[in-house]
Backbone as CSV, one residue per row, in Angstrom:
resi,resn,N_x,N_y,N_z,CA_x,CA_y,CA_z,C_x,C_y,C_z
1,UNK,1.659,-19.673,-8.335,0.976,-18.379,-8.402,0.251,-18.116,-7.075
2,UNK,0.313,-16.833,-6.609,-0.338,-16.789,-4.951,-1.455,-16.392,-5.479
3,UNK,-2.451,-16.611,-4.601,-3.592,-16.621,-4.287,-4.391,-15.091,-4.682
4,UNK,-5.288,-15.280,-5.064,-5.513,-13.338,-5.552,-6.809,-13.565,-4.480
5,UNK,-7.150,-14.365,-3.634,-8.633,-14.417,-2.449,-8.127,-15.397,-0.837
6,UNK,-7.768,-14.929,-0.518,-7.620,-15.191,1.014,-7.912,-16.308,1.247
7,UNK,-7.322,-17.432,1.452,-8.463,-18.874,1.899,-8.703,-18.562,2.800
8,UNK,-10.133,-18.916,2.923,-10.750,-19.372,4.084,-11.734,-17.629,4.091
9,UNK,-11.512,-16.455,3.745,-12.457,-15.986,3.355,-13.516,-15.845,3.243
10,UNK,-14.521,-14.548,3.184,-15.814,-14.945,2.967,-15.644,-13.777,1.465
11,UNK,-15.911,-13.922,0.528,-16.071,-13.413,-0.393,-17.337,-12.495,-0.729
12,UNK,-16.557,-11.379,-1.157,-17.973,-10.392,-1.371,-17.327,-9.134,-2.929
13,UNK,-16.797,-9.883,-3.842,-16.833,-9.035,-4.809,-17.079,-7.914,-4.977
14,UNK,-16.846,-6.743,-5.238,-16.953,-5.348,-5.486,-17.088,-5.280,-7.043
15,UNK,-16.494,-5.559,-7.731,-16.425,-6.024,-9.438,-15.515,-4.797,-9.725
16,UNK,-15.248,-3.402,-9.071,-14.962,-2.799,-9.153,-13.091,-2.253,-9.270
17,UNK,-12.963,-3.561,-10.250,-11.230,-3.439,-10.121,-10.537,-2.310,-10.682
18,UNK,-8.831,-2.384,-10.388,-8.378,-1.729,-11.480,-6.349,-2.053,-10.830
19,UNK,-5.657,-1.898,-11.928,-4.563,-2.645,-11.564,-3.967,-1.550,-10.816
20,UNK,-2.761,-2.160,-10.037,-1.951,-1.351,-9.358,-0.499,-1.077,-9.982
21,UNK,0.085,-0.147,-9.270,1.347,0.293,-10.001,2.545,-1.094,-9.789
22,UNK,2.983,-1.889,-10.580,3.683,-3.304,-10.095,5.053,-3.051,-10.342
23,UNK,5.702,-1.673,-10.529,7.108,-1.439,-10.688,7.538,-1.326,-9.262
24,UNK,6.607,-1.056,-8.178,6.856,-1.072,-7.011,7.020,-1.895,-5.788
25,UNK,7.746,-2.147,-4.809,7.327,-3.015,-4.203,6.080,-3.214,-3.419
26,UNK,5.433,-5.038,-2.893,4.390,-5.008,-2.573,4.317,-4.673,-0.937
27,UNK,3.102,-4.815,-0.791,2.921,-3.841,0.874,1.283,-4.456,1.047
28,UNK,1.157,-3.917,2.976,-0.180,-4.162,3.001,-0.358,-2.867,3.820
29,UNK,-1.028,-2.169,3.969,-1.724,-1.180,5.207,-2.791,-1.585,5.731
30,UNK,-2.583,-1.214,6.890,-3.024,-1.451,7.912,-4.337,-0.652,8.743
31,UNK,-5.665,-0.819,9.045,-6.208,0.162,9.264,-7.251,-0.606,10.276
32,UNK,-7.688,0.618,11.142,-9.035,-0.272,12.139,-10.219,0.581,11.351
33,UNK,-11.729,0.096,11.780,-12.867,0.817,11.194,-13.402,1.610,11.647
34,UNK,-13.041,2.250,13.191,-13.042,3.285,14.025,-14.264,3.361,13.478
35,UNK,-15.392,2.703,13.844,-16.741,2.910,13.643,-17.591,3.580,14.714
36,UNK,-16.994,3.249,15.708,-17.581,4.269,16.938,-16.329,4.527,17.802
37,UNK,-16.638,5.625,18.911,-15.807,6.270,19.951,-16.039,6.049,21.043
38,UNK,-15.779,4.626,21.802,-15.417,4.191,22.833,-14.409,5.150,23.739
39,UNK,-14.330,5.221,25.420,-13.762,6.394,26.247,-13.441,5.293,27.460
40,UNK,-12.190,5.707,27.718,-12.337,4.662,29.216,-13.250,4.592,30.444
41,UNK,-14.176,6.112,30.023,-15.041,5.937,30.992,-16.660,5.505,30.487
42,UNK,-16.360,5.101,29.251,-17.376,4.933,28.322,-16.983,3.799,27.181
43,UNK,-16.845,3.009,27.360,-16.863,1.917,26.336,-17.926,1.301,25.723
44,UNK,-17.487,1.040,24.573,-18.974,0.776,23.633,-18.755,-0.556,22.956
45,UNK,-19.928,-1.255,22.893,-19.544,-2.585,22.445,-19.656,-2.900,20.733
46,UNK,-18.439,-3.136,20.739,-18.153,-3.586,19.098,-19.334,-4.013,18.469
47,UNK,-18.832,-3.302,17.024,-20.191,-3.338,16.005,-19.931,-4.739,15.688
48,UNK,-21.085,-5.225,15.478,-21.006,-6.951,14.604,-20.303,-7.017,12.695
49,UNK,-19.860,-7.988,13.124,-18.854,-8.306,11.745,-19.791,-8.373,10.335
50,UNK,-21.175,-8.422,10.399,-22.029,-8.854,9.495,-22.255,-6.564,9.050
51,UNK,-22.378,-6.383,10.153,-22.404,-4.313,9.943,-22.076,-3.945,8.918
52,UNK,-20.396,-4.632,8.873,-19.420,-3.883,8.383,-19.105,-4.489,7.001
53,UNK,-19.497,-5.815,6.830,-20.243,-6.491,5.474,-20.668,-5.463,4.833
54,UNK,-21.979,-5.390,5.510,-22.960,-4.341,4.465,-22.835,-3.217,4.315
55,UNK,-22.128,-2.306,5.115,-21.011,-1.339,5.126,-19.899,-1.090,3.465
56,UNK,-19.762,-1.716,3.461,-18.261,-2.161,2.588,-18.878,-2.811,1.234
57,UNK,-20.486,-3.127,1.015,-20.577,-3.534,0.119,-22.205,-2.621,-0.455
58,UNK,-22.182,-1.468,0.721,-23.226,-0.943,0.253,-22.659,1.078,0.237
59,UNK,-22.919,2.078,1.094,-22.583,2.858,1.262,-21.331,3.123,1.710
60,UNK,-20.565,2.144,1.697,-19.032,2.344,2.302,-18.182,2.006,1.174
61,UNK,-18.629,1.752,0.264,-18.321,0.967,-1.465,-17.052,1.632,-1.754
62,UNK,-17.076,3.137,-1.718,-16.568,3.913,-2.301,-15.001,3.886,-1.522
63,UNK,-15.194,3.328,-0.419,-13.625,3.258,0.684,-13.314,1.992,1.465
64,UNK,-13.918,0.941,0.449,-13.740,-0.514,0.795,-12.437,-0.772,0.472
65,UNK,-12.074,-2.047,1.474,-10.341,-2.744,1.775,-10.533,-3.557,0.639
66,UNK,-9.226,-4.373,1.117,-9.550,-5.906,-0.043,-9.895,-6.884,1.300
67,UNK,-9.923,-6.928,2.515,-9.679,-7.592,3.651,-10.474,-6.507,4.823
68,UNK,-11.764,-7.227,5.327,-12.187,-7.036,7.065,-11.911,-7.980,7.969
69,UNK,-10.994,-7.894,8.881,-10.783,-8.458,9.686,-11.349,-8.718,10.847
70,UNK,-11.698,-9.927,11.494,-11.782,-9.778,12.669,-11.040,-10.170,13.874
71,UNK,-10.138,-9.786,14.613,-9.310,-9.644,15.234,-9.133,-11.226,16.747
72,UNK,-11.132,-10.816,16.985,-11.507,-11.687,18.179,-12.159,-13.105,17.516
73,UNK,-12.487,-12.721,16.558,-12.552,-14.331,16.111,-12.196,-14.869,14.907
74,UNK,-11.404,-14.286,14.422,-9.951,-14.481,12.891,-10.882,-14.994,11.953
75,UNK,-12.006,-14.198,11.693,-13.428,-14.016,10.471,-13.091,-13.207,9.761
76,UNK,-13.132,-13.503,8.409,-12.378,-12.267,7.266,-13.565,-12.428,6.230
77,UNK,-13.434,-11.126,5.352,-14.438,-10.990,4.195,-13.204,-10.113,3.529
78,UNK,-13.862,-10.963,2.541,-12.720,-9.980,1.252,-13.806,-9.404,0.180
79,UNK,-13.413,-8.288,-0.419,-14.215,-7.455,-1.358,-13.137,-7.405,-2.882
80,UNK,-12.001,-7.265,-2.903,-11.202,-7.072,-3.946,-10.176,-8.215,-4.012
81,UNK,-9.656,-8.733,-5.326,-8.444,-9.786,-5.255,-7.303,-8.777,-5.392
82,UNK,-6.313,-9.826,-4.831,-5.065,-8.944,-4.365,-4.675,-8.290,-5.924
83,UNK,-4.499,-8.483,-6.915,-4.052,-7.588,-7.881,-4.864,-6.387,-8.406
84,UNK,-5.919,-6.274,-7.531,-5.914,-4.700,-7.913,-6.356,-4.067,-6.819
85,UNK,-6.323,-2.749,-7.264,-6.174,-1.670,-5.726,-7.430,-1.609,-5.132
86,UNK,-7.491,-0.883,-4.177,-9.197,-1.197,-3.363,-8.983,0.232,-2.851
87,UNK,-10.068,1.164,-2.642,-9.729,2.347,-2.031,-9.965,2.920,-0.709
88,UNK,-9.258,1.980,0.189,-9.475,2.816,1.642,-8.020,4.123,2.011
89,UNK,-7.961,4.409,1.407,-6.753,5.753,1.380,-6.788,6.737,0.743
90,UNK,-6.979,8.037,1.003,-6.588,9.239,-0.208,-5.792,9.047,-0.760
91,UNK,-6.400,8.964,-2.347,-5.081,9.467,-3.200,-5.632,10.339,-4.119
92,UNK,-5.548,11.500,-4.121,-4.977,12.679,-4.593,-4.921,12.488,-6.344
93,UNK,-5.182,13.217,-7.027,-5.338,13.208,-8.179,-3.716,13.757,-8.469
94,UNK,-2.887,13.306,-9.611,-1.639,14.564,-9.392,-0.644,13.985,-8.533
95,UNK,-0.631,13.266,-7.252,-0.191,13.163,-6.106,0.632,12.006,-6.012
96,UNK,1.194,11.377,-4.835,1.523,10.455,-4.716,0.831,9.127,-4.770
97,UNK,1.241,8.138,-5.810,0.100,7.194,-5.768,-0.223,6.613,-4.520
98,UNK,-0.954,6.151,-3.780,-1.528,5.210,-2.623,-1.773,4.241,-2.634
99,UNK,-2.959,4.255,-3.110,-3.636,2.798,-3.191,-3.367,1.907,-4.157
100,UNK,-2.631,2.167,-5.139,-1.855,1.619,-6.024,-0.457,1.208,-6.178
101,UNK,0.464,1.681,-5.328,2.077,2.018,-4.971,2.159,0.253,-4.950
102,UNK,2.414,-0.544,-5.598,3.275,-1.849,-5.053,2.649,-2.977,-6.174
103,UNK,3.504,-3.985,-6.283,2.546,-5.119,-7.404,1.234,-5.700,-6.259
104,UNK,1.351,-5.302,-5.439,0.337,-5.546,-4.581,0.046,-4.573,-3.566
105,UNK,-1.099,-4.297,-3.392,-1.101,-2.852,-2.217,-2.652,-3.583,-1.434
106,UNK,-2.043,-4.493,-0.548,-3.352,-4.978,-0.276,-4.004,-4.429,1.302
107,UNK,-5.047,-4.070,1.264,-5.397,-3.054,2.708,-6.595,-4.055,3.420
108,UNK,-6.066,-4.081,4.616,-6.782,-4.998,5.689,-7.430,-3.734,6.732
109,UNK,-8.466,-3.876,6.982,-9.822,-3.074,7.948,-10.040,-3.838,8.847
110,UNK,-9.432,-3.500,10.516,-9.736,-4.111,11.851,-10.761,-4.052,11.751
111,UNK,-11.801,-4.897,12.812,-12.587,-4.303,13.118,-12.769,-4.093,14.334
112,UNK,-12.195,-2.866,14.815,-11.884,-2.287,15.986,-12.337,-0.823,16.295
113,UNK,-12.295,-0.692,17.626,-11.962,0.944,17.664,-11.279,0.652,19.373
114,UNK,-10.782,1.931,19.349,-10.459,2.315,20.916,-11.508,2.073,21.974
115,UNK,-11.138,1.077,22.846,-12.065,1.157,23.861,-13.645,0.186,23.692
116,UNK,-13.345,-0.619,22.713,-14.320,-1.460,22.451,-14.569,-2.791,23.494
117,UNK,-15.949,-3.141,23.377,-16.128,-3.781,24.743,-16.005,-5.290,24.133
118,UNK,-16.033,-6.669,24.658,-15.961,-7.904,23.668,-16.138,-8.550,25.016
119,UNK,-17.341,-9.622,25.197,-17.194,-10.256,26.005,-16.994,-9.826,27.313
120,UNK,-17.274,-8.410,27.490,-17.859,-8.076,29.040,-15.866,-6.980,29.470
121,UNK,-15.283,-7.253,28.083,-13.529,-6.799,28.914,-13.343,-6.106,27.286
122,UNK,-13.114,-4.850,28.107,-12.570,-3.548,27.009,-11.187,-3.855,26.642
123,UNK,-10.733,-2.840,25.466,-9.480,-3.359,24.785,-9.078,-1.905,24.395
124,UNK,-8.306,-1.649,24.545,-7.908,-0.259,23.963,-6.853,-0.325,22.877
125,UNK,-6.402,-1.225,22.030,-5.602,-1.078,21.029,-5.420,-2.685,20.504
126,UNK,-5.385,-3.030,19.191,-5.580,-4.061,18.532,-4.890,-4.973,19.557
127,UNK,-3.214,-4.587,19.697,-2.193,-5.560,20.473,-2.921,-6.351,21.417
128,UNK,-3.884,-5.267,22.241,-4.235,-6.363,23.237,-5.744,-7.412,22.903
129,UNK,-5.568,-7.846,21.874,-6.946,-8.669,20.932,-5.775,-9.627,20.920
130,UNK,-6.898,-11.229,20.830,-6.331,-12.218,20.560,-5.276,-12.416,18.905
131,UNK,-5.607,-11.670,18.217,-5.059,-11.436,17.238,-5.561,-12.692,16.159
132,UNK,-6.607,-13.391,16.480,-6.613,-14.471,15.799,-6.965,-14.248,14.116
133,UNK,-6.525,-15.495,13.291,-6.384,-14.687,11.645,-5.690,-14.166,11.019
134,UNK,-4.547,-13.861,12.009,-3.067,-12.550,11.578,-2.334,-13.503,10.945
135,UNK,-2.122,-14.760,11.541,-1.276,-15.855,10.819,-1.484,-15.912,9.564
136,UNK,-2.697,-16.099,8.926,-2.971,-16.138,7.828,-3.000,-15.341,6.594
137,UNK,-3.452,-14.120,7.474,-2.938,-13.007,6.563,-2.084,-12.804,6.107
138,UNK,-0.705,-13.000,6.841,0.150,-12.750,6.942,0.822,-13.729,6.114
139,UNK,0.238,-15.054,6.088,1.635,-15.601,5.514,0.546,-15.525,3.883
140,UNK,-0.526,-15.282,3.723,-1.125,-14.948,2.259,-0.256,-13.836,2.144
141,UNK,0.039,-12.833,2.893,0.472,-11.618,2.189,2.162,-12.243,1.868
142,UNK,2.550,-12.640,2.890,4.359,-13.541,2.397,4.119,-13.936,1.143
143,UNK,3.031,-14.775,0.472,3.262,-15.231,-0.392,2.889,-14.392,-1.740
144,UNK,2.859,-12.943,-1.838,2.663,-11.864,-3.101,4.108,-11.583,-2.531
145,UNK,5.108,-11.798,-1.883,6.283,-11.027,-1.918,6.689,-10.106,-0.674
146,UNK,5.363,-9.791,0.401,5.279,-8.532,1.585,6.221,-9.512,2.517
147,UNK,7.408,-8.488,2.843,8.282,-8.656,4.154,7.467,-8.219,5.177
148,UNK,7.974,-9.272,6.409,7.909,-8.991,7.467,8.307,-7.270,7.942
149,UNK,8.291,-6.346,8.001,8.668,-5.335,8.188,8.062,-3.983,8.360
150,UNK,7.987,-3.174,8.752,7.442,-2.033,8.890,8.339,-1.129,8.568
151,UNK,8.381,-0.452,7.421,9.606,0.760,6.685,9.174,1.923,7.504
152,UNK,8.319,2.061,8.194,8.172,3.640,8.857,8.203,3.352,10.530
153,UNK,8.495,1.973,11.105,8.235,1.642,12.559,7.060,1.133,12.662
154,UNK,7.128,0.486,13.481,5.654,-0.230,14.078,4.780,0.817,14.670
155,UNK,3.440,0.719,14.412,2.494,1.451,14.554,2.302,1.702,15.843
156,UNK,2.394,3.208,16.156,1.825,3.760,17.216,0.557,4.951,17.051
157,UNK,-0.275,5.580,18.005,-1.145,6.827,17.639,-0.528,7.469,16.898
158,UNK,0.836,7.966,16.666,0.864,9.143,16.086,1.192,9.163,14.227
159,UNK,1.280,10.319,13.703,1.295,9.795,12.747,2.851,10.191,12.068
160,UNK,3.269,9.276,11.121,4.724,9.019,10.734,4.726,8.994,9.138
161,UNK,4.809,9.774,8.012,4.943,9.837,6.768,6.353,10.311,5.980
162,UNK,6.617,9.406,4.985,7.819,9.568,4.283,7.557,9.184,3.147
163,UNK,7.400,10.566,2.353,7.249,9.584,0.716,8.116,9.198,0.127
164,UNK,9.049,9.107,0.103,10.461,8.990,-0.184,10.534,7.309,0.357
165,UNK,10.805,6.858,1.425,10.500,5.803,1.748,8.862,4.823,1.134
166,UNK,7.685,5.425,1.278,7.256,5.194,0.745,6.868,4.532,-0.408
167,UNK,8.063,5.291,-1.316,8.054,5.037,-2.507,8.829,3.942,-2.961
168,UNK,9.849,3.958,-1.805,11.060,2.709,-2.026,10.560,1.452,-1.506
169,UNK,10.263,1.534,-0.258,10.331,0.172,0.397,9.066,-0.285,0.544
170,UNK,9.172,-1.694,0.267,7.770,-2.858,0.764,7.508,-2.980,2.045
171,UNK,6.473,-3.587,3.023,6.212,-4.302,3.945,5.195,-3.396,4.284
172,UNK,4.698,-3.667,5.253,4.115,-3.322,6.393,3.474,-1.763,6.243
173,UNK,2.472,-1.398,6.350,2.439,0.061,6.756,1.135,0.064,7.654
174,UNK,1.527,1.561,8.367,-0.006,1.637,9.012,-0.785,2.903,7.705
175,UNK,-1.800,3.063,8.565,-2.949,4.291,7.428,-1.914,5.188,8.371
176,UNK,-1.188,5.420,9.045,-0.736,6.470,9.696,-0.052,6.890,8.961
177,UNK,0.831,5.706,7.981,2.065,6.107,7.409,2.005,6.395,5.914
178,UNK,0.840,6.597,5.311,0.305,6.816,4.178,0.422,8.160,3.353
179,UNK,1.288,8.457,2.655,1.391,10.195,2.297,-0.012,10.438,1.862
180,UNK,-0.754,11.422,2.029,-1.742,12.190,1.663,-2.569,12.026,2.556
181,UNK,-2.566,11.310,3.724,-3.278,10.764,4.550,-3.473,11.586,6.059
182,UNK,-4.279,11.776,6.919,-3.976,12.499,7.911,-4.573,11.775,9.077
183,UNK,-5.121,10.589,9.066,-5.486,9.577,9.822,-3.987,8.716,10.809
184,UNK,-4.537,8.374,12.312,-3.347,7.955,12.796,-3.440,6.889,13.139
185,UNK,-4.674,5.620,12.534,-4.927,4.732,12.885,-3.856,3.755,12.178
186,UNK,-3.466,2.213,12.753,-4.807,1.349,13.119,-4.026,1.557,14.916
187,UNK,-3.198,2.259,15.001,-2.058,2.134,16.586,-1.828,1.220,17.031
188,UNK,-1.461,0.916,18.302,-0.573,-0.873,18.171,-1.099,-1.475,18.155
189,UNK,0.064,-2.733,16.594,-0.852,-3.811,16.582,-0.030,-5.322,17.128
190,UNK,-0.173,-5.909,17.043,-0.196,-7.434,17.437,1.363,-7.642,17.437
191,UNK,2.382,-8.398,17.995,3.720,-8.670,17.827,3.856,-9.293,16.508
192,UNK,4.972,-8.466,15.660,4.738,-9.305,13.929,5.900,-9.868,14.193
193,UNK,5.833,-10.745,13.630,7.241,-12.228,13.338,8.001,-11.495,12.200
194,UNK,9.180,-11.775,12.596,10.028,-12.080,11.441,10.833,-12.868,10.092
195,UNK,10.035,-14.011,10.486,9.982,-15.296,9.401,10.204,-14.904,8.021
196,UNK,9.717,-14.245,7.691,9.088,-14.006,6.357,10.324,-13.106,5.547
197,UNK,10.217,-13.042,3.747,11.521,-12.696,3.231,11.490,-11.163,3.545
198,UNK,13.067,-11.233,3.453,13.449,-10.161,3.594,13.474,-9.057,1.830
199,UNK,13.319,-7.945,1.858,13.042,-6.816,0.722,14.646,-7.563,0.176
200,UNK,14.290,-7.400,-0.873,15.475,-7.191,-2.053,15.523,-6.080,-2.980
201,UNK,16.938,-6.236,-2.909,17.370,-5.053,-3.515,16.979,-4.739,-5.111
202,UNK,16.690,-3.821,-5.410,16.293,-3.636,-6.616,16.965,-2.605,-7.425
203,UNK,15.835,-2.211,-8.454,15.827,-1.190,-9.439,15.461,0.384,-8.340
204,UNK,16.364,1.281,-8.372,15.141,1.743,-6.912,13.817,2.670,-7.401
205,UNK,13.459,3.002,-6.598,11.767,3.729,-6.982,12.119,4.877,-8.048
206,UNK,10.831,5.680,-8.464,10.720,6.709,-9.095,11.401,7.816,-8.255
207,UNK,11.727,8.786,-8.793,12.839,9.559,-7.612,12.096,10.594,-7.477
208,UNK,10.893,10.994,-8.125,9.772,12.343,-8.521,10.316,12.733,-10.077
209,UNK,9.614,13.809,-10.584,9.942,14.575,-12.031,10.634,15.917,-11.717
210,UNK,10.442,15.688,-10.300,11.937,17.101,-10.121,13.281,16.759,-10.242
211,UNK,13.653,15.578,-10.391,15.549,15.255,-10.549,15.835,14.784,-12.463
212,UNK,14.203,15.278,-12.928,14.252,15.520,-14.334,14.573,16.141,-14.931
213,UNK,15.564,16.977,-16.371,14.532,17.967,-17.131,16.301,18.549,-17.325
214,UNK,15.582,20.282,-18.018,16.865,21.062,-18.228,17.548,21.267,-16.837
215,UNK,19.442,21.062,-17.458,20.246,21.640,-15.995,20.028,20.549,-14.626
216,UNK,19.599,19.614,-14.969,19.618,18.582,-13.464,20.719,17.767,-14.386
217,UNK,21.658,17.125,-13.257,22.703,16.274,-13.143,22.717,15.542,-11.624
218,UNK,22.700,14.330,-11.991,22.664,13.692,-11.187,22.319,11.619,-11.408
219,UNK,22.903,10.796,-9.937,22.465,9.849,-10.795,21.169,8.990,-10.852
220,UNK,19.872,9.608,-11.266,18.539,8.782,-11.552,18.761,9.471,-13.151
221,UNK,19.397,10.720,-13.728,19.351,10.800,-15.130,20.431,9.749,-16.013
222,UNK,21.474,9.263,-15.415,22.136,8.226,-15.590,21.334,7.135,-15.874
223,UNK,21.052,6.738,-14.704,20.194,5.355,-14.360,18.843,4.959,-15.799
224,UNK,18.303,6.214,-15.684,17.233,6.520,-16.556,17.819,6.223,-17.488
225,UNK,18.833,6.884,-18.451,19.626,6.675,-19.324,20.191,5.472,-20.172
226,UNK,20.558,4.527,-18.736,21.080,3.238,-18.913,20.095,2.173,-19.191
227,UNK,18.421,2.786,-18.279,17.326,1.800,-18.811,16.708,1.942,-20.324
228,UNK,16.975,3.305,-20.519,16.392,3.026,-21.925,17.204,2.673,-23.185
229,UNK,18.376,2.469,-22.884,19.596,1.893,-23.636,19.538,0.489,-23.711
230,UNK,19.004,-0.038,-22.628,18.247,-1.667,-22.067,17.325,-1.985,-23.085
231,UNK,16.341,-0.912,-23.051,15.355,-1.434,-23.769,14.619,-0.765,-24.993
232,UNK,16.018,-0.529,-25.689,15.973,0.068,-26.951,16.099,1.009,-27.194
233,UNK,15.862,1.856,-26.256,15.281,3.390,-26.755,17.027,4.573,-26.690
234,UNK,17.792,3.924,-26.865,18.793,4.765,-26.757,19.614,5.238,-27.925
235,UNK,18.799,5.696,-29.038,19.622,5.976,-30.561,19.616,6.910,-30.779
236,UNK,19.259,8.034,-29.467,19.512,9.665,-29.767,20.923,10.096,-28.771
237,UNK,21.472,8.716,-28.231,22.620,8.858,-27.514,23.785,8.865,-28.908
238,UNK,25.086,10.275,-28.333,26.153,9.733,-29.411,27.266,8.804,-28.722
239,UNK,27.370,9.299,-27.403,28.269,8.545,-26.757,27.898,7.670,-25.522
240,UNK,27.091,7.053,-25.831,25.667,7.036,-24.286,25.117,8.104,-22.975
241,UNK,24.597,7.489,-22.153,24.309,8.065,-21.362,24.762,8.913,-20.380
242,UNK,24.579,10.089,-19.699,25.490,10.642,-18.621,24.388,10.859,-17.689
243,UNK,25.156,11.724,-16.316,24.316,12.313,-15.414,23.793,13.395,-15.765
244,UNK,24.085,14.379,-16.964,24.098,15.491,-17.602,22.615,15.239,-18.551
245,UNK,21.014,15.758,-18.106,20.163,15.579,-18.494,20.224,16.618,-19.651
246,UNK,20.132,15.989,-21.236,20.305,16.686,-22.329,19.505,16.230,-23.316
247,UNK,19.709,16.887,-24.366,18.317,16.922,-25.593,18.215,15.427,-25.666
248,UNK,19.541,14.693,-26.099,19.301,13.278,-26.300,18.479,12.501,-25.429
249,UNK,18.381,12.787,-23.935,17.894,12.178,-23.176,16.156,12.707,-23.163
250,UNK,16.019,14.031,-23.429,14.311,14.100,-23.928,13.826,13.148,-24.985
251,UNK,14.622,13.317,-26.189,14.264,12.623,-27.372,13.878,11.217,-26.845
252,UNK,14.776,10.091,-26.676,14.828,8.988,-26.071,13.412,8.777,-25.182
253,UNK,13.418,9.894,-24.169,11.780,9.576,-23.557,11.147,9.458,-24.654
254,UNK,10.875,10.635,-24.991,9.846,10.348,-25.853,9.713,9.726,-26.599
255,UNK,10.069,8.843,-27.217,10.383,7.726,-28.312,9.781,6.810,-27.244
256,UNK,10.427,6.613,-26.238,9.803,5.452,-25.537,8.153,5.790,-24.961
257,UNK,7.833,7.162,-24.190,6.301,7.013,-24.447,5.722,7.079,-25.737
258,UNK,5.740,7.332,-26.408,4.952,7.008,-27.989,4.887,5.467,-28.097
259,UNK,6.470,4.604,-27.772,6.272,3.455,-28.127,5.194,3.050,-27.079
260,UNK,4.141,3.467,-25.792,3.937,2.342,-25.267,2.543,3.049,-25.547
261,UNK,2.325,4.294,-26.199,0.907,4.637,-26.647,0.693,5.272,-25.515
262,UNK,1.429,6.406,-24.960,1.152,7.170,-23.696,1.448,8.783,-24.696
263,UNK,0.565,9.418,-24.229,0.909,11.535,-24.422,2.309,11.642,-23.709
264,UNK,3.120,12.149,-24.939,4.616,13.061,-24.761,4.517,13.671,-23.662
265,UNK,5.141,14.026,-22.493,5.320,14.307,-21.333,6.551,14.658,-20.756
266,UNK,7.669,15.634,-21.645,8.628,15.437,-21.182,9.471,16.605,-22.297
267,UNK,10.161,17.278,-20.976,10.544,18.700,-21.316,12.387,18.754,-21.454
């Protein structure tokens, strides 16, 4: 069983759990704490790691990681265990889930900004930080299942969103690449290895509730079809399932949300 607290950690409980969506694959995002605005003609010297403690466990509560990192001397505090979500991301009521999307959605907070001073020598983007601590993270996060990988590209300033991808693939993300999000942080980070497993193929994601309903044909109403034939729910089929979304295939939902004690939802 992997680890739901970082070894080596400094632990700081939030108590404030709640589970994440686990039909999905797992992931980590990526984010710095852009706590101040360092300028190349103006650099400012990094806030202390103890700040951003009390930050994250006092008035910052509400948009705490599960993971603060520190980059220059691989010092971590954790606030949430990896199985449930932590909220440093918009998510939207209605919307695409975020902070929940994966059996693990675990979010790590640099503690960085652009142009931060350390030891007398400015840094303008994580990459060029010793990176120390990444090892570890990294292979804690290998071990919930997170590939080596970045599904939207390796992080640069700008920002790159695909919910569609999103929704499918594990690994890697930045806050850049976050649907609902309009932030372009954490920008480049550290050279990531490729060691680590590669995504497997699956069941694939939710496709949205638009390839649902009357008059759609296509194959996620199949697919849909064939899972609830899997798991019981297929006795309003006469000849099984098709791509042809029809009464039988409402009925069938609904039979199956009632069975799991969820409100009918389905037209």
């Amino acid at each position: 069983m992997p680890e739901l607290w970082l070894p080596g950690a400094e632990r700081h409980p939030l108590g404030d759990t709640a589970p994440t969506d686990t039909q999905y694959d797992p992931r980590v995002i990526w984010h710095i704490t852009w706590d101040k605005n360092g300028s190349p003609t103006k650099p400012l010297d990094r806030v202390p790691f103890e700040n951003l403690v009390r930050y994250f466990t006092g008035a910052g509560k509400s948009a705490a990681p599960h993971l603060l990192w520190d980059p220059f001397t691989g010092r971590t505090a954790q606030f949430y265990p990896a199985n449930s979500r932590s909220k440093s991301v918009v998510d939207a009521a209605g919307g695409t889930r975020t902070n929940r999307t994966g059996r693990v959605v675990l979010q790590v907070e640099t503690l960085f900004f652009p142009y931060c001073r350390v030891g007398g020598k400015t840094y303008r983007t994580v990459r060029e930080t010793p990176g120390k601590g990444l090892d570890e993270i990294l292979k804690w996060a290998r071990s919930w299942g997170v590939p080596d990988v970045w599904p939207m590209g390796t992080p640069t300033w700008s920002a790159k969103r695909s919910e569609s991808v999103w929704r499918r693939q594990g690994g890697h993300y930045a806050h850049a690449h976050v649907p609902e999000n309009s932030h372009t942080d954490p920008g480049p980070m550290p050279k990531w290895p490729t060691k680590g497993p590669k995504p497997k193929p699956g069941t694939p994601a939710f496709p949205g509730r638009d390839s649902f309903g009357p008059g759609k044909s296509n194959a996620s109403v199949l697919l849909l079809g064939k899972q609830l034939v899997r798991r019981g729910f297929g006795t309003h089929y006469r000849v099984g399932p098709s791509r042809e979304w029809g009464e039988a295939d409402r009925l069938n939902v609904a039979a199956f949300q009632r069975a799991q004690g969820w409100s009918v939802n389905v037209s």
